[in-house]
Each structure stands twice: as structure tokens, then as C-alpha cells.
PLY file of the C-alpha trace (Angstrom):
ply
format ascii 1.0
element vertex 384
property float x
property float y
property float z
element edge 383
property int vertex1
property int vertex2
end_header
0.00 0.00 0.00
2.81 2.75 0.87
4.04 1.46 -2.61
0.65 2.46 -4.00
0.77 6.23 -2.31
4.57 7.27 -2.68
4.02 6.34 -6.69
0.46 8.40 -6.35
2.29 11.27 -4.77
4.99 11.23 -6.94
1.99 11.78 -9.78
0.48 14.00 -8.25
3.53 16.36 -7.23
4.05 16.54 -10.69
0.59 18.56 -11.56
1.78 22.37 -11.04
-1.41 22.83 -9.56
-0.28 26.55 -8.33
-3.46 28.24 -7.18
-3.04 30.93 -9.69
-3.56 27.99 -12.49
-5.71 25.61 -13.23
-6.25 21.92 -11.48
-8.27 20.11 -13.86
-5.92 17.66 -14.78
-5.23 16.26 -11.64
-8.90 16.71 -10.58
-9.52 13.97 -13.60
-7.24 12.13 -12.54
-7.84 11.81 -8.83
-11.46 10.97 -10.17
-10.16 8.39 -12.65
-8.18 6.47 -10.35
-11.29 6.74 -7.46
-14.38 5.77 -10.26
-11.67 2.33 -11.20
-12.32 2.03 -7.21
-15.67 1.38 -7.56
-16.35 5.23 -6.42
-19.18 7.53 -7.70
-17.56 10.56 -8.16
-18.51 14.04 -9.46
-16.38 16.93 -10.70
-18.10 20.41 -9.75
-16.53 23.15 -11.85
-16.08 26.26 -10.81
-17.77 29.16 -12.88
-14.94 30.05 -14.80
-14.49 26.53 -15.56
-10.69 26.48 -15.22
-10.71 24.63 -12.03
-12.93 22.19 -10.08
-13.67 20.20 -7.22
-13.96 16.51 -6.91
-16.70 14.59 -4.63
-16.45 11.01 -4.92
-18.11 8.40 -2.31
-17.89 4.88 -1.69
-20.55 2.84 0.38
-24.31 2.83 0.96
-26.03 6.33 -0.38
-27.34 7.64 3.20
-26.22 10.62 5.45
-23.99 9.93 8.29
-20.60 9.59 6.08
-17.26 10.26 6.78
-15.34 12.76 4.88
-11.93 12.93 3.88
-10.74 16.17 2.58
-7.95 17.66 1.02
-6.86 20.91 -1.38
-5.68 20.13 -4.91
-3.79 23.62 -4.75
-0.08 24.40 -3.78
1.70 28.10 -3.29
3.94 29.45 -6.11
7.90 28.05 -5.99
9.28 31.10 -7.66
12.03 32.57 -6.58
12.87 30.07 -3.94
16.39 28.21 -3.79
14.97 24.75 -4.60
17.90 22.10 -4.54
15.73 20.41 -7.05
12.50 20.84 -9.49
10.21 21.02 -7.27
7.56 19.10 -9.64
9.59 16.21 -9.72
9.25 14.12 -6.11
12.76 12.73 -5.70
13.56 10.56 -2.22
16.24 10.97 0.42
17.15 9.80 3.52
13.59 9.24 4.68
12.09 12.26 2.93
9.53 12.48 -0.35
11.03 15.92 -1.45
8.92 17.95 -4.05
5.78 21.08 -3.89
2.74 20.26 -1.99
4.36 16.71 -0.80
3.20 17.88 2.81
0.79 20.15 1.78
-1.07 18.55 1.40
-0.78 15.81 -1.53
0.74 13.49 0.87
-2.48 12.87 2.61
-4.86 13.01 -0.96
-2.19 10.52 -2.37
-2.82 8.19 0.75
-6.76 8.54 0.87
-6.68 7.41 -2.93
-4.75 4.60 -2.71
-6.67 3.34 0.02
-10.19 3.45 -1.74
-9.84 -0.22 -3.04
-9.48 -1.68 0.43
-12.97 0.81 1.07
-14.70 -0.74 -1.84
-13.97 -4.09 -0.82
-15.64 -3.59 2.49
-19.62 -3.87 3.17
-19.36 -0.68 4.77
-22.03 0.45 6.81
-21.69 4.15 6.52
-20.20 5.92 3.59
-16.79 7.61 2.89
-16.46 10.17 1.20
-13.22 12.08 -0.65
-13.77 16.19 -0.84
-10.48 17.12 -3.12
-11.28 21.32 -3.86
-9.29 24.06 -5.35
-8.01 27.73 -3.84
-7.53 26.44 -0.59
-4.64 28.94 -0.42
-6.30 31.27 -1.90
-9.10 32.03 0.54
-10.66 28.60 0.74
-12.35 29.26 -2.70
-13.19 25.76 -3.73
-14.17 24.59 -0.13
-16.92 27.50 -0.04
-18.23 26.65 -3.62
-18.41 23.18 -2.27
-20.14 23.21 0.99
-22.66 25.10 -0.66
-23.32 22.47 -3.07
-23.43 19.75 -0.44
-25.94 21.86 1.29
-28.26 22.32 -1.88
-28.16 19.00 -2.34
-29.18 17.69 0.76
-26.01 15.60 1.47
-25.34 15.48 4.87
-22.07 13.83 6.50
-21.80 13.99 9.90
-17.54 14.07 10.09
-14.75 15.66 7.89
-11.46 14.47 8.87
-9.16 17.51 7.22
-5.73 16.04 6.04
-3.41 19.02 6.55
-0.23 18.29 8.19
-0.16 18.32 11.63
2.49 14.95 12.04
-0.58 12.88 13.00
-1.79 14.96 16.01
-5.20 15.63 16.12
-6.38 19.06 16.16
-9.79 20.16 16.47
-9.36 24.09 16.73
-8.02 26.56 14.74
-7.95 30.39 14.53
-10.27 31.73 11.53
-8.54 33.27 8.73
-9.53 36.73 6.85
-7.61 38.28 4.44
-7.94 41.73 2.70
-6.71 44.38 0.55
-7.29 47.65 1.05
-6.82 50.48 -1.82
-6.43 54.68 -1.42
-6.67 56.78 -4.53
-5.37 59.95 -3.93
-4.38 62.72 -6.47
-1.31 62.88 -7.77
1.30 66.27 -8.82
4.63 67.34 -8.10
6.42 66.25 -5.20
7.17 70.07 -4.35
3.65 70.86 -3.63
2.59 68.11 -1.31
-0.27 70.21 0.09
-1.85 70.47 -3.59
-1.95 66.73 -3.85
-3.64 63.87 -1.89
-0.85 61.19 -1.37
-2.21 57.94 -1.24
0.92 56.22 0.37
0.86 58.81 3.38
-2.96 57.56 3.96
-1.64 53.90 3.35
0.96 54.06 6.19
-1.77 56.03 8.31
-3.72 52.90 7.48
-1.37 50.44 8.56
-0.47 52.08 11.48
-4.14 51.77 12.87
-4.15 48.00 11.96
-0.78 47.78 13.75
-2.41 49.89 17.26
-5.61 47.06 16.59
-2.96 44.27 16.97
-1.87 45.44 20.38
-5.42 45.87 21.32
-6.02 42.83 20.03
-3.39 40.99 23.36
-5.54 42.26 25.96
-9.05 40.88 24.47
-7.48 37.02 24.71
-10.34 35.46 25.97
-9.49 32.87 29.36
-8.53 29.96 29.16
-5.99 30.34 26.44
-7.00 28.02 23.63
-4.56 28.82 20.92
-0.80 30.10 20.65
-0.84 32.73 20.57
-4.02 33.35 22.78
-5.31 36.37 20.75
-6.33 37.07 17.65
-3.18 38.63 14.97
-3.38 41.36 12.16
-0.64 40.42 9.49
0.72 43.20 7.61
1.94 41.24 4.36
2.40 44.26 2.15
2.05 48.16 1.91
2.81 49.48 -2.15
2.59 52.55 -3.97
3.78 55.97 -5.78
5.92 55.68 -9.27
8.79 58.44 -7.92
10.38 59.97 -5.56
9.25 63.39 -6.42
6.08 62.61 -7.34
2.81 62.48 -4.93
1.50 58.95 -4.97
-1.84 58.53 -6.43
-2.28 54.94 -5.68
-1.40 52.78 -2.86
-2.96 49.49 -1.16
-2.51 47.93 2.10
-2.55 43.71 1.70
-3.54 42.35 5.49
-4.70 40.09 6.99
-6.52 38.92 10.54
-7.21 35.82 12.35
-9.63 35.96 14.68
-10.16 33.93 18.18
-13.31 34.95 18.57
-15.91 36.56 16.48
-16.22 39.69 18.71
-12.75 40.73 17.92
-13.60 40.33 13.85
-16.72 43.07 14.59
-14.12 45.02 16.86
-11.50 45.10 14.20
-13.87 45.82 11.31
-15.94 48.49 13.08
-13.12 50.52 14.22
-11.41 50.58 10.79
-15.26 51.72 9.63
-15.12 54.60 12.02
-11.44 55.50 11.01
-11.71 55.53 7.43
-14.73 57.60 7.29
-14.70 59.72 10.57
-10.61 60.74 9.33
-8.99 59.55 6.41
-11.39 60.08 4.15
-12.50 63.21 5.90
-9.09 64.56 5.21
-8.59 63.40 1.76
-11.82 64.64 0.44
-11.65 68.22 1.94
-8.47 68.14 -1.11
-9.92 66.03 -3.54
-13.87 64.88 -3.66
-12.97 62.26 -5.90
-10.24 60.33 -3.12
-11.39 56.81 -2.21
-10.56 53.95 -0.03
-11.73 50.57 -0.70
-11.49 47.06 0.80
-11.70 44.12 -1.19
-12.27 40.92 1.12
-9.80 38.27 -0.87
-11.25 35.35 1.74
-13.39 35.31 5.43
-13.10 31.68 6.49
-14.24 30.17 9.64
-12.41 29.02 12.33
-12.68 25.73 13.73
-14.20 25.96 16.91
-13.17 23.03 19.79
-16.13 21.73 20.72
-17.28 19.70 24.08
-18.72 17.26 22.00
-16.91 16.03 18.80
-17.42 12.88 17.05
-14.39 13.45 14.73
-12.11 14.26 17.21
-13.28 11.06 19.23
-12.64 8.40 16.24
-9.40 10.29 15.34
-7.87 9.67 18.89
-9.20 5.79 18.67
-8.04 5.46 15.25
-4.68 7.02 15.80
-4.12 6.44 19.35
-3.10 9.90 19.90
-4.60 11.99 23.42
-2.67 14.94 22.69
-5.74 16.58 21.14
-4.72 20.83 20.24
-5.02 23.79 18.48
-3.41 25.32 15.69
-2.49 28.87 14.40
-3.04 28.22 10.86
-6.39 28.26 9.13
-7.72 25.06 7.11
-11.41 24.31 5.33
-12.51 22.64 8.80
-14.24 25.54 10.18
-16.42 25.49 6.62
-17.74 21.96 7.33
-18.07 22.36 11.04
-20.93 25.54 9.87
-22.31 23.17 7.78
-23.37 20.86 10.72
-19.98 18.25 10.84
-18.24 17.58 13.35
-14.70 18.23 12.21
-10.71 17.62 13.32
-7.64 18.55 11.15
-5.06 15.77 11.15
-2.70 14.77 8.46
0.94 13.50 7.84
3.81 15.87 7.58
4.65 19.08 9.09
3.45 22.73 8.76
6.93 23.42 9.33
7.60 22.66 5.76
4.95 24.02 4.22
5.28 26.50 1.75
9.25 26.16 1.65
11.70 25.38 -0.55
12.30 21.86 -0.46
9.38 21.05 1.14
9.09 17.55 2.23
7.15 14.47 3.61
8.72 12.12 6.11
7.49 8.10 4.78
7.36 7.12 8.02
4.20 9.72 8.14
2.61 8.49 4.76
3.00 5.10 6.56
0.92 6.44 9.92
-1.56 8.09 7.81
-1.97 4.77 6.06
-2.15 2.63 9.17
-5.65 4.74 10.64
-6.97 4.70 7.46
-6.81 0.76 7.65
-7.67 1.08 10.75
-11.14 3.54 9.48
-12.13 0.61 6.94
-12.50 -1.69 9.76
-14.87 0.33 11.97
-17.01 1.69 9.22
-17.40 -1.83 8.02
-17.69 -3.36 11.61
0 1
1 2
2 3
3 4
4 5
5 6
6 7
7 8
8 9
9 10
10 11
11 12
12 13
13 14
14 15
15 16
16 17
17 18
18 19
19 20
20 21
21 22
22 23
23 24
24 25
25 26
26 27
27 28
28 29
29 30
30 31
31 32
32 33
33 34
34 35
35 36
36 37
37 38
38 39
39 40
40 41
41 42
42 43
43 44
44 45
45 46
46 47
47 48
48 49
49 50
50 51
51 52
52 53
53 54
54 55
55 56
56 57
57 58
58 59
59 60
60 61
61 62
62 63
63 64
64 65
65 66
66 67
67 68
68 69
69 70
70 71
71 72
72 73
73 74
74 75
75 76
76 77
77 78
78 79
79 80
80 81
81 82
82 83
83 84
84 85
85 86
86 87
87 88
88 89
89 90
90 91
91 92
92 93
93 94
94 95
95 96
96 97
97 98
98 99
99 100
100 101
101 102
102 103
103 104
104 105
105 106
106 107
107 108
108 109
109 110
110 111
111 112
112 113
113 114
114 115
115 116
116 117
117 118
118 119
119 120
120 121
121 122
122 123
123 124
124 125
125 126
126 127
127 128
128 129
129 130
130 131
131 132
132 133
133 134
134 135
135 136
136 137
137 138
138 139
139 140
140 141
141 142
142 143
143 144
144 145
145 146
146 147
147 148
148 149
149 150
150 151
151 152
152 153
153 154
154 155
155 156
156 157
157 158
158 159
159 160
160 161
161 162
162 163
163 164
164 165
165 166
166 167
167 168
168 169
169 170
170 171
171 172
172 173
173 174
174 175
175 176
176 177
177 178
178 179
179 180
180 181
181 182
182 183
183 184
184 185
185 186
186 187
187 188
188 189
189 190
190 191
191 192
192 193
193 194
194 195
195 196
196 197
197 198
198 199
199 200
200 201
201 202
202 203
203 204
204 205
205 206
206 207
207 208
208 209
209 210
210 211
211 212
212 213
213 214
214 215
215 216
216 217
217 218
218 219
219 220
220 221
221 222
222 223
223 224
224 225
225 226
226 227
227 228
228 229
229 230
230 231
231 232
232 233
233 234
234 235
235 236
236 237
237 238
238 239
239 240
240 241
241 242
242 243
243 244
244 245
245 246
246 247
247 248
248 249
249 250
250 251
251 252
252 253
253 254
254 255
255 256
256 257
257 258
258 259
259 260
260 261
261 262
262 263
263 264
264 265
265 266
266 267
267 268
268 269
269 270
270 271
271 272
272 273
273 274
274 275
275 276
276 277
277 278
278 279
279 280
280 281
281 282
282 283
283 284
284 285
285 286
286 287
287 288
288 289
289 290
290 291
291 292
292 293
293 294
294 295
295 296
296 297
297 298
298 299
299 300
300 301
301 302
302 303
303 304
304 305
305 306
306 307
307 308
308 309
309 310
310 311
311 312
312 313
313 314
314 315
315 316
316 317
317 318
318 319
319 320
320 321
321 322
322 323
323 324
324 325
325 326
326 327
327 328
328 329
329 330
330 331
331 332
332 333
333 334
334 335
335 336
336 337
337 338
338 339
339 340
340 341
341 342
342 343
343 344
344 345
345 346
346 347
347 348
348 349
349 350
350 351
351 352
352 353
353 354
354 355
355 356
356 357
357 358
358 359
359 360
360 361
361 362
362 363
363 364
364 365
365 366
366 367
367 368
368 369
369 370
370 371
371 372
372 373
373 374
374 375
375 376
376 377
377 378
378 379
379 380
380 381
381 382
382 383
């Protein structure tokens, strides 16, 4: 079996399925290879039709299934020092080496390659696969999807979430929100500032709010800690703008982003920046020029996934894997979109989020091996 998911990885590695470009081809594939399983399977385009989703279930057609879920989509490798293409898995000492081995095609490879031994169960509950695009994008694909499941009445009642998390089994996460904000000013010469409205001055006004937010942000942590850190974090992942140095920027954008412990502190955060935009930037940019603007485009609001008292996932995961260490994460997956949907939902997965999104990003064996193990381990009890 580890035979059948190191040569599926190696496959699927080699799909550039960048987030920026399309994932159809590996989407067909996936499907191919789960339909030969004796799957019924369904490829949900998106509305562009350049990329898709894949829903594909083996067992008796009720509610009450099992999900397994992963994202088809990797980040970009340019301009990282890769020792070697990164599209082309290549093994050493241990280590599947190649984009999107840990993140997360390592657990989609092993999911795949164990649908046979599914199909050759009388299983009395269904499993189902949930492969989606834009995960790193926003969550794009996971979003289109839930909705479908919804309109269609299809109701699971677990989504295991296969991001890597080196088997532990996590069932919170912080929610992730990300944003880009844009100021139009009016440009002239640099020697008349006063004449002008200069977007990049309102930018860095801009950012230095979001920055006085974060620090607010420490003392709202709510008690007990759940997460590290405790309270919710504003990223500042880029500020750009202006063409010269002696001329008065007419454009700028601030790209952010926040991830929220609690929902309170998303209203805090978004009502303040209401208040400031209106009540003083664009007070002060307007009394120059009537035409100034500032506008916020949301790139992606996704859920967080909320621990719960009660949490069927999380209990099979710690039978199936053995593992009592049960925690939360800082980094946002596609649980928190099932768990609205009425799942109960866990993230656990092989690999490590420490080499995510790195060059030479890698997948231990030994954790394709694990990940293999509890998903023998799931046959058994949803066939028992």
C-alpha cells in the first residue's frame, strides 16, 4: 500500500497545480483512479471553468458519512532556492522531497490509494473524498463546495481535514480573513505636497491603525488560552505605492490580513477601521480632492474551527490514531467550513506545517506510513 501512495504522490507532485492555475488535470485524474475504485464521483466546476472540485463516495447512499478532505492547490515556488524541481518528487534519507508533498498531496495521495481496500468492504456508513481548489487562496473551492453539499441535501456527519499536523489531532483553529485595502489619492509634483492627496501617506496612516488594533487585540485574549498565541493577529503582508520619488503617490494598497479567536474581535477590528476611514482619512482626503477613495476588497473570510465539548471526529481520530494529545493550531484550514455546515470536524494529516510553503518542502514516509495505518484502521470500523 505505501508502494501504491509514494508512486500516487509522486503523480500528483508533478501537476503544477499553483493556485493561480488551473487543477483540472489532476482533478480527472484523482477521479479516474477513485471511479476504477468502484467510487461515484462528481467533478463540480467552478464558474470560470478552469478549475474544479472533486466529490467522490464509496458505500451505501445515506447521510452519516465520513469525509476525507484535502486541497488540490499548492503556493507558487518562484524565486525560492529549490535544490531540485520542485515538480519532480525525488527521495532521500527518509524524505519524499517535491511542492505540496506535505501540503497537502501526501495525505490526498494516501486517501486514494486506500479506496480499493474501502470498496472491498460492506461498509455500513459511507466515505467520502472532498479534493477542492483555492484552498490557499481564501478557501475558494471549499466555499463553492459546501454550498453544493448543502443544496443538495447531502449530509455527512464528520470531515477528517488532512493538513499536516504529524498525526496529532487538532480540532481548533484560529479563523482566517484576508484583505486588501486600496487609497486613490491625487497625484502632482512632489514640491507641492499640500496640492496633492498622497495615497501612500494615507496607506501608512492605514497600517499604522491596523498595527495599534494588533496590540489591542493581546488584551481581548479570551481565558482559558485556547490557541498560541491566545489572541487574535493582524498580518501586515504588504504596503505598495507611488511611481517616484518626487512625485505624490496617487495609488497605494494595504494587503492584510486577521485571524480571529473569537468573532467579537472580527466586529471590533472591522468596526473601528469603519469609524477611522470615514470619521478621518477620508475626511481629510476629500476636503483636497472629492474624488479620493478607499476601498477594501475581502480576498477570503473563512471560519475558524471551533473546539467543541462534543466532537465525534475528534473522538474516532484519537481511537483510530491512538493519539490523546488533542490541540489547536495557528493556521487556518477548510474545517471551520464543514463544522458551519453541521460536521463535526478535526484537522489531522501527515507531515509538518513546518515545511509548508518552503523550498524543499518535504514528507517524512514514516508519516505516509501512519496516515496509512488509521486509514486501515477507518475501513475496519465503518465496516464493523
Amino acid at each position: 500500500m505505501l508502494n501504491n501512495a509514494t508512486d500516487l504522490l509522486a503523480r500528483l507532485v508533478a501537476f503544477p497545480t499553483i493556485s493561480s492555475d488551473s487543477n483540472l488535470e489532476m482533478i480527472a485524474t484523482l477521479a479516474h483512479l477513485l471511479e476504477d475504485a468502484g467510487a461515484r464521483t462528481e467533478v463540480l466546476l467552478d464558474e470560470h471553468g478552469g478549475k474544479a472540485n472533486l466529490f467522490a463516495t464509496i458505500g451505501p447512499d445515506t447521510g452519516g458519512g465520513i469525509v476525507l478532505s484535502g486541497h488540490s492547490d499548492v503556493v507558487p515556488v518562484a524565486d525560492q532556492d529549490w535544490s531540485s524541481d520542485p515538480f519532480e518528487m525525488r527521495e532521500a534519507g527518509g524524505r519524499l522531497f517535491g511542492r505540496g508533498t506535505c501540503d497537502m498531496k501526501g495525505f490526498i495521495a494516501c486517501a486514494v490509494a486506500m479506496a480499493p481496500t474501502f470498496a472491498a468492504r460492506t461498509l455500513h456508513r459511507p466515505i467520502h473524498f472532498a479534493f477542492t481548489h483555492d484552498e490557499e487562496v481564501g478557501c475558494l473551492g471549499a466555499q463553492a463546495l459546501c454550498a453544493a453539499l448543502r443544496d443538495r441535501g447531502i449530509r455527512p456527519s464528520i470531515a477528517i481535514i488532512g493538513e499536516p499536523t504529524q498525526m496529532q489531532v487538532i480540532d481548533g483553529h484560529k479563523g482566517c480573513c484576508e484583505y486588501t485595502t486600496r487609497f486613490e489619492g491625487l497625484e502632482g509634483h512632489g514640491s507641492a505636497p499640500d496640492r496633492g492627496v498622497n495615497a501612500v501617506d494615507y496607506a501608512v496612516r492605514y497600517a499604522t491603525r491596523l498595527m495599534e488594533l494588533r496590540e489591542h487585540l493581546k488584551a481581548r485574549a479570551p481565558k482559558p488560552p485556547a490557541f498560541d498565541p491566545p489572541h487574535s493577529t493582524i498580518n501586515i503582508g504588504a504596503l505598495v505605492g507611488g511611481v517616484g520619488h518626487n512625485v505624490i503617490a496617487g495609488k497605494a494598497r494595504v494587503d492584510w490580513e486577521m485571524r480571529p479567536v473569537q468573532a467579537s474581535d472580527f466586529e471590533f477590528v472591522h468596526d473601528d477601521l469603519t469609524r477611522y476611514c470615514r470619521d478621518e482619512l477620508l475626511t481629510a482626503m476629500q476636503a483636497v480632492h472629492s474624488d479620493a477613495r478607499i476601498e477594501t476588497e475581502t480576498v477570503g473570510e473563512v471560519a475558524g474551527l471551533t473546539p467543541a465539548a462534543a466532537n465525534e471526529a475528534r473522538d474516532l481520530m484519537v481511537a483510530l490514531t491512538g493519539r490523546t494529545d488533542v490541540g489547536t493550531v495557528p493556521f487556518g484550514t477548510e474545517a471551520g467550513l464543514f463544522q458551519e455546515l453541521g460536521m463535526s470536524a478535526v484537522v489531522c494529516g501527515p507531515g509538518s506545517i513546518a515545511q509548508a510553503h518552503k523550498p524543499d518542502e518535504f514528507i517524512e514516509i514514516a508519516q505516509l506510513n501512519d496516515c496509512l495505518s488509521w486509514l486501515g484502521r477507518l475501513a475496519d470500523r465503518a465496516s464493523a
